[in-house]
Phi, psi and omega in degrees: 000125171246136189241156173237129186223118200242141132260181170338304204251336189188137191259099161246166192258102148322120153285012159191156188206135205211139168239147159318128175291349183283353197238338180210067149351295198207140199285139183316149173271073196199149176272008159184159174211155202236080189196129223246119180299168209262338256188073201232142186210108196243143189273341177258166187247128155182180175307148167273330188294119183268160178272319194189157176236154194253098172282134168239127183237093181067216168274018195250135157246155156256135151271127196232086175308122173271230187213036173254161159321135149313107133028298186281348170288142167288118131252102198273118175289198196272149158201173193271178190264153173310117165263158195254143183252319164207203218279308192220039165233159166203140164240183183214155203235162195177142196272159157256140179312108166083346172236201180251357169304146158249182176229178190225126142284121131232166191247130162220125203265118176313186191281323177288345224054351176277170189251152154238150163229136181260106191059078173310126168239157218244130195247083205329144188328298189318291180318311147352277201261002149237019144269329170295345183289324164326286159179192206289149076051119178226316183208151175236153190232080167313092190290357175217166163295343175266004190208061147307316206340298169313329204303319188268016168276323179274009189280325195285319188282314178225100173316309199294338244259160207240111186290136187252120155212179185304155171268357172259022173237007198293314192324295204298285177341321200248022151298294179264348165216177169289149181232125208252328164205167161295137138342316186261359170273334208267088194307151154276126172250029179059042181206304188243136172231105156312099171217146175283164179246136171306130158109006202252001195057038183044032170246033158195157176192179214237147183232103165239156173245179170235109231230173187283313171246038142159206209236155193230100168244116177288146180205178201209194186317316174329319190257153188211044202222159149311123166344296181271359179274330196293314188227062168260028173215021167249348187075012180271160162291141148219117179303107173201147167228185205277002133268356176224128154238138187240135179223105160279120175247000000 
């Protein structure tokens, strides 16, 4: 028997997936059932909470629906108010489910006036509605396989807006949203540039801008450090948590 076991964040292979007899006697005759195991045992680290688990038995699949949140629900975590960074960047700082790391948004209002945001959260009304204020929702950018979370909730809220990532994260990515282009797809409009990074297997990359009073590089997981380790031999301002640094020079 091979089970599949899918969330949000990550399609991993369980070595064992197990139900109570008291709850499943006996296995159904049927070409799908609906009953969430009692059991999951994975060979990879991740969240447990599933959208679903896909059993394939021979030619038979089972759907075995769990109880976590639709992919597509707003669930707004705890996060900070939208900072203004420059002229037409901001970012907002924000927790993650279960650990103690924060993550980052930023926001950069394109060559057009519209926005992009690169590793989108999901925001409180207030909060909401002063990033909608900016200008309209255009792109969303996943710079990694690790930081879908958000994506399809704002895929759900703003159907036009177009997803972007590295190309060696689109498989994994597009597990959980549509993925409307690549990095290498993603014109420069003389405000925002898109490039994947050497040494990442093209699953991560760098956003850099361009602002009225300098140039900006956007970074993801690669960079891991301190505020001050981050420019202490460039001489820049820096935003950073232990997943996004923003560097103004």
């Amino acid at each position: 028997m091979q089970e599949y076991f899918q969330d949000g964040d990550e399609v991993l292979v369980p070595d064992l997936a197990d139900w109570r007899r008291v709850r499943m006697p006996q296995m159904p005759n049927a070409s799908a059932f609906e009953l969430a195991p009692d059991g999951l045992q994975v060979a990879a680290a991740g969240q447990y909470a599933s959208r679903q688990c896909l059993v394939a038995v021979g030619a038979c699949a089972y759907r075995v629906a769990s109880m976590a949140k639709n992919a597509a629900s707003w669930r707004v975590l705890e996060h900070g108010p939208l900072e203004q960074l420059a002229d037409n960047i901001w970012r907002v700082e924000g927790a993650l489910p279960g650990m103690s790391l924060r993550r980052t948004m930023t926001v950069v209002r394109r060559g057009d006036g519209s926005l992009l945001l690169h590793s989108a959260i999901a925001l409180d009304q207030v909060q909401q509605r002063r990033l909608e204020a900016l200008g309209p929702l255009k792109v969303i950018v996943v710079p990694n396989a690790g930081h879908r979370l958000d994506a399809p909730a704002y895929k759900a809220r703003y159907p036009e807006v177009l997803v972007v990532c590295p190309r060696g994260a689109r498989e994994k990515v597009a597990h959980v949203v549509a993925v409307d282009l690549t990095y290498d797809d993603y014109a420069d409009d003389g405000v925002i540039r898109c490039e994947t990074l050497a040494g990442t297997a093209d699953g991560e990359g760098t956003m850099i801008v361009t602002s009225t009073d300098g140039i900006s590089v956007v970074l993801n997981d690669v960079v891991m450090m301190s505020q001050a380790d981050v420019c202490a031999n460039t001489g820049c301002d820096a935003q950073q948590t232990a997943f996004n640094t923003a560097c103004t020079k």
